[in-house]
C-alpha positions in Angstrom: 166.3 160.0 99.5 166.5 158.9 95.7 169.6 158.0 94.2 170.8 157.9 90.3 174.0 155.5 90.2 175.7 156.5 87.0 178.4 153.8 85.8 179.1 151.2 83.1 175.1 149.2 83.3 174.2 147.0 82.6 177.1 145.6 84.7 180.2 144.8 82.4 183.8 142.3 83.9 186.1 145.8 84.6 187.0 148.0 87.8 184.7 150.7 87.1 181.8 149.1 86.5 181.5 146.6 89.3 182.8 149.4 91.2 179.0 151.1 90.5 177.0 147.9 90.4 178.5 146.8 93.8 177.6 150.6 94.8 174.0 150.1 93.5 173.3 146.3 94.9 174.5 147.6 98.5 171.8 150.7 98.5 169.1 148.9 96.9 169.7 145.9 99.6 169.8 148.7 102.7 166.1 150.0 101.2 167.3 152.6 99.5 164.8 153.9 96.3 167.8 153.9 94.1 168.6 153.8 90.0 171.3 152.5 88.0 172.1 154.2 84.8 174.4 154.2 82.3 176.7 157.3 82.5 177.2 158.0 78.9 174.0 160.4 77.3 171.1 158.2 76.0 167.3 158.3 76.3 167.5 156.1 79.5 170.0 158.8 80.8 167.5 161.9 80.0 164.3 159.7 81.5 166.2 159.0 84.7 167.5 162.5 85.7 164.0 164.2 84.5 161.7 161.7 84.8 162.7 159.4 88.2 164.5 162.6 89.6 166.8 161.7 91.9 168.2 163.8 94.6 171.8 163.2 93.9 173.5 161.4 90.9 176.6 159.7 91.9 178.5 159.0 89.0 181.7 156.5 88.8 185.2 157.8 86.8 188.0 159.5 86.6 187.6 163.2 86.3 187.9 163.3 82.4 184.3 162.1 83.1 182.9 165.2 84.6 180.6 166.4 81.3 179.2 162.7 81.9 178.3 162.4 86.0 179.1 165.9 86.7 177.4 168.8 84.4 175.0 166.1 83.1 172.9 166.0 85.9 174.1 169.5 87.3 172.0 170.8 84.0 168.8 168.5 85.2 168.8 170.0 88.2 170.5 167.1 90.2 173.1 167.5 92.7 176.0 165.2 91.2 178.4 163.4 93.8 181.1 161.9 91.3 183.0 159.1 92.8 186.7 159.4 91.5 189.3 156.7 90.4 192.7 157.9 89.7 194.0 159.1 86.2 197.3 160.6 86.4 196.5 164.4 86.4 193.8 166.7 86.6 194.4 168.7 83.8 190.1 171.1 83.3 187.6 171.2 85.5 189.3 172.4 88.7 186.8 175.2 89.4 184.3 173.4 89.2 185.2 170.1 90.8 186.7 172.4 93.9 182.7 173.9 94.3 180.8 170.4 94.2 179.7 169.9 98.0 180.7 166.7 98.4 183.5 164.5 96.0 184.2 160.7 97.0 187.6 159.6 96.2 188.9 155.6 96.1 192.0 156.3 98.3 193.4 159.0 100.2 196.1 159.2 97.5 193.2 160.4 95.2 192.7 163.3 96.9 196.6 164.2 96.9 196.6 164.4 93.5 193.6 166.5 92.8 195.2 169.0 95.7 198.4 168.9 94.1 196.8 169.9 90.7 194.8 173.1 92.0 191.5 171.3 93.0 190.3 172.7 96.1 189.6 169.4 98.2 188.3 170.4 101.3 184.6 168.6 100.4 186.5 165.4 99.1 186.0 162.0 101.3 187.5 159.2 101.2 185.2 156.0 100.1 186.8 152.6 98.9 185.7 150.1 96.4 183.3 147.2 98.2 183.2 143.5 97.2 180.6 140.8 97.9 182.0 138.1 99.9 179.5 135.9 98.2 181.2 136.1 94.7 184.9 136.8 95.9 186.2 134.6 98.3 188.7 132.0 99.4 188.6 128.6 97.7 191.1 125.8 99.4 193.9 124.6 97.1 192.6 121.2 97.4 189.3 121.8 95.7 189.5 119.8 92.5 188.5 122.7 90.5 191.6 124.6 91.6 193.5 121.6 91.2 192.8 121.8 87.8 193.2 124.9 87.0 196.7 125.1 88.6 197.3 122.2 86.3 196.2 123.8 83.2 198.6 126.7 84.1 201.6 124.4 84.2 202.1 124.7 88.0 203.7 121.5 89.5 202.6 120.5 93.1 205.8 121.4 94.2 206.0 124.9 92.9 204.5 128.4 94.1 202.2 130.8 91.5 202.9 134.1 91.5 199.7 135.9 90.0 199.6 139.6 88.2 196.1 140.7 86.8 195.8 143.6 84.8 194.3 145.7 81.5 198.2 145.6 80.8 200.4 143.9 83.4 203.4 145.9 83.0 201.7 149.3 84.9 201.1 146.4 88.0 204.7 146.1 88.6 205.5 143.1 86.2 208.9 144.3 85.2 209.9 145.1 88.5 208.8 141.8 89.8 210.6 140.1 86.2 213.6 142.1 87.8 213.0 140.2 91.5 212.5 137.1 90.2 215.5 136.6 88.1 217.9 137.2 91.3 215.5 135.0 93.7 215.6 132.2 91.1 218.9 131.6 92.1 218.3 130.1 95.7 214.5 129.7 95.2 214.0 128.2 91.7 210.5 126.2 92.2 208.6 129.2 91.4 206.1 130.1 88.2 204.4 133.3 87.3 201.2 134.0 86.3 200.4 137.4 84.3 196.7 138.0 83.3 196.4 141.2 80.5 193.4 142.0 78.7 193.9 142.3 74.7 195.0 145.7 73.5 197.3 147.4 71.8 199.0 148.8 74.9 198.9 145.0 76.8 200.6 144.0 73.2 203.2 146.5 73.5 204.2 146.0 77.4 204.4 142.2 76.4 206.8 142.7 73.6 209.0 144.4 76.5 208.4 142.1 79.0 209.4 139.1 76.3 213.0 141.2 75.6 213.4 141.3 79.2 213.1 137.6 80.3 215.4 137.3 77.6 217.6 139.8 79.2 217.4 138.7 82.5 217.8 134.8 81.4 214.9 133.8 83.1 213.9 130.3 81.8 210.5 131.0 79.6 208.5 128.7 80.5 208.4 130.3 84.3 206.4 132.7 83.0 202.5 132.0 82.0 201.0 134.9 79.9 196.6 134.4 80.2 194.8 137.4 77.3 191.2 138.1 77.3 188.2 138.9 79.1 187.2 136.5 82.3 184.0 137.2 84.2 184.4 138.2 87.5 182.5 135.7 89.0 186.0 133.3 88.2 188.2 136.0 89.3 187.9 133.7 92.6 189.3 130.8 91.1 192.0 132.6 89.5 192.8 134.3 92.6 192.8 131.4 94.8 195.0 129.3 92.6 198.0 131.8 93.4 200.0 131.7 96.3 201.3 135.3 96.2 199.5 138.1 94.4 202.2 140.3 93.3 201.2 144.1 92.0 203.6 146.8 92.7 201.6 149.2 90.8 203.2 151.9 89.0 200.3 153.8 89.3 197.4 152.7 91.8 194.3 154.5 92.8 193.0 152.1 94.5 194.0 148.4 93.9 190.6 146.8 93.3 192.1 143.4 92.4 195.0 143.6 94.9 191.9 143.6 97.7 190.0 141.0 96.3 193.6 138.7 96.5 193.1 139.4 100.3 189.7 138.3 100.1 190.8 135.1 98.7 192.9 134.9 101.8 196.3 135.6 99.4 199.2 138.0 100.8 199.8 141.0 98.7 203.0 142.0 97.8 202.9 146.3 96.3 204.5 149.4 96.6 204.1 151.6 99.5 202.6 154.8 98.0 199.1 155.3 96.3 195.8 153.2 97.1 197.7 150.2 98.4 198.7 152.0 101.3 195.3 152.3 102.3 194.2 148.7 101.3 197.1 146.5 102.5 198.8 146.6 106.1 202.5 145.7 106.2 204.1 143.0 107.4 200.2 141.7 108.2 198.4 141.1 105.4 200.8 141.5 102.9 204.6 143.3 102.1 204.7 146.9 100.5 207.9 147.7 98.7 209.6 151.4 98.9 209.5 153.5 96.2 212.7 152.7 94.0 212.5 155.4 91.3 210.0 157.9 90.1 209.1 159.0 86.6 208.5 162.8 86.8 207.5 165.0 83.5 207.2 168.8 83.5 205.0 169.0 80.6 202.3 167.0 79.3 199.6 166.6 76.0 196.0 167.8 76.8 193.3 166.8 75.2 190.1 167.9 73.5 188.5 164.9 75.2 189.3 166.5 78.4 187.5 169.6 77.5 189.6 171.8 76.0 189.1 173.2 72.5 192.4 171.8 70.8 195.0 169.8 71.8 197.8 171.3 73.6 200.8 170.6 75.4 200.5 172.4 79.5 203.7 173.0 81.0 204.0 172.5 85.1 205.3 175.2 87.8 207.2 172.2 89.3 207.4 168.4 87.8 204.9 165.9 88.4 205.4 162.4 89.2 203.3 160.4 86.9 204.6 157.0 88.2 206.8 154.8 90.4 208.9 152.2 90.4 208.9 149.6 93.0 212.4 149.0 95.1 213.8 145.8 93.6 215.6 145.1 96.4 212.6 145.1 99.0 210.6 143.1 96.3 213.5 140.5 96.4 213.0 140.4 100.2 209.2 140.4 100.3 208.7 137.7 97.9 211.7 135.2 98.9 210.2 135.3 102.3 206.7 134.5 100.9 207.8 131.7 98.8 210.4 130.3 101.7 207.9 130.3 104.9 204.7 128.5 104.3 203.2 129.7 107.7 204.1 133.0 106.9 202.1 132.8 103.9 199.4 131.2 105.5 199.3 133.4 108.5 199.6 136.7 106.2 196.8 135.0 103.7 194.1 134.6 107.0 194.9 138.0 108.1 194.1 139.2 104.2 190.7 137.6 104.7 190.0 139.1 108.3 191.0 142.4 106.9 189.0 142.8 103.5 185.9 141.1 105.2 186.0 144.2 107.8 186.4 146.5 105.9 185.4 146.2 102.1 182.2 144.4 101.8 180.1 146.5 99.4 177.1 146.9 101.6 179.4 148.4 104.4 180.8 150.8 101.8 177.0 151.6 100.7 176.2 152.4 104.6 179.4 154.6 104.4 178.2 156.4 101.1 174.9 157.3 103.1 176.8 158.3 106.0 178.8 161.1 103.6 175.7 162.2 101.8 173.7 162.8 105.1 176.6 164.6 106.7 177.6 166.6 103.8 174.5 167.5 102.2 171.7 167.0 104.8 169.7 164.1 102.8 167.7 161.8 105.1 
């Protein structure tokens, strides 16, 4: 069997393309003749589907990829397995997604929402993200280096971290956990949170909200600790590690890549029980998952010419879609003033974290899986 991974390659620090790399490494390592290519049309692209001419192409994405890892290597005579990550809505390409022969999803929840938008799913399977336990793992809060790291952050010896990482931290929960905070400040006060946004317009924007609501909420500053930019994801350990709670009740979660590499640093996860999480994090064991509180549901929305259509257009639903959630404050309150309150708990939750990602998320187990579907579903030895 020869495989074509098409992702972000070379390998780049963000979700979708470790997501491929990982993919790649773990089929190259089992002896698999396998490729990485980038998705997006070059010369490379062309040489690899028509020259090296692999048997399937899977391609990493969202669906708004399709023309990319889907009719690219459909045209080159390739059988294309894309491997979806959530975006929202499936808005084109429902036909033709619904005849693929096989479709991997991140998370059960995946595949919900392409069957709630018309996609017929019955060849969809379920395939998580992997991670290697070599790169992300637990590092002990005594090692000097996250000594000093928790020291550049601000956090005293006495006080817990609580750590949000995202492209914009406000669509991981940050508000709603802004919201939690402020009421357990007042029995638990030794606390300080940590939110990690990349730079954008969009991360600018959320901040600019966030800032109005500490204000609001009369949360003291300097409790909160804003980190911008890119870090390489070989030092996502130490940044995960430093924490003591990893707090990301997603508003919208496919899958919840960093939220299992928290558990593979041996950290509990506190999220919202709907969406990838609920396939990633086990209540009450490894971490907490807070009820839905609210949900945001829109019976229209824009589409795009970047999703294939020939102008943009606004599509109006039979019923209303939810396009987001809102964590329960009230369970978040709970969840997290237990975490901070009972240090064994913590512990206890964080070793169970690492028992569970280390069975079930290491990339070349996830490889053996992605063989297992491909064999099943489309005979390929």
């Amino acid at each position: 069997m020869k495989i074509a991974v098409l992702h972000a390659y070379p390998p780049e620090p963000d979700g979708l393309s470790i997501q491929g790399y990982l993919l790649y490494r773990g089929l190259k390592e089992l002896g698999v003749d396998v490729m990485p290519c980038h998705y997006r049309p070059s010369f490379q692209k062309q040489w690899v589907l028509n020259g090296y001419k692999p048997d399937v192409a899977i391609g990493i994405g969202c669906w708004t990829y399709s023309p990319d890892i889907v009719f690219s290597p459909q045209r080159a005579g390739i059988t294309p397995v894309p491997w979806f990550v959530a975006n929202g809505w499936v808005a084109n390409y429902h036909k033709e997604l619904g005849e693929l022969p096989l479709v991997l999803t991140t998370s059960n929840w995946v595949t919900e929402t392409y069957e709630r938008d018309g996609v017929d799913v019955k060849n969809f399977r379920t395939l998580p993200i992997g991670f290697d336990p070599e790169e992300i793992k637990p590092i002990p809060h005594s090692d000097p280096k996250i000594v000093k790291l928790r020291e550049m952050l601000g956090i005293q010896p006495h006080e817990k971290m609580i750590l949000t990482i995202g492209g914009d931290v406000t669509s991981k929960g940050a508000q709603e956990m802004l919201r939690a905070l402020a009421i357990i400040d007042k029995d638990f006060p030794d606390w300080k949170y940590v939110l990690k946004a990349s730079e954008s317009d969009c991360a600018d924007g959320h901040r600019r909200e966030e800032e109005e609501l500490i204000e609001e909420l009369e949360i003291d500053p300097g409790k909160i600790v804003y980190l911008t930019g890119m870090f390489s994801h070989d030092y996502m350990s130490y940044l995960l590690s430093a924490c003591d709670i990893y707090a990301a009740p997603s508003r919208l979660e496919g899958f919840g890549m960093i939220q299992m590499e928290a558990e593979a640093c041996g950290r509990p996860v506190i999220s919202i029980n709907v969406g990838g999480p609920v396939d990633t994090i086990i209540h009450e064991k490894t971490g907490f998952l807070a009820e839905v509180g609210e949900k945001v549901e829109l019976i229209e929305e824009w589409a795009y010419e970047h999703m294939g259509f020939d102008a943009d257009h606004k599509i109006k639903f039979d019923k209303p879609k939810v396009f987001a959630y809102r964590a329960s404050i009230p369970d978040l309150v709970t969840y997290t003033k237990r975490l901070l309150e009972d240090d064994q708990l913590r512990e206890k939750m964080g070793r169970n974290a690492y028992e569970h990602a280390m069975a079930n998320f290491q990339y070349k187990n996830i490889a053996k899986q992605a063989l297992k579907n491909l064999e099943e579903k489309l005979g390929l030895k």
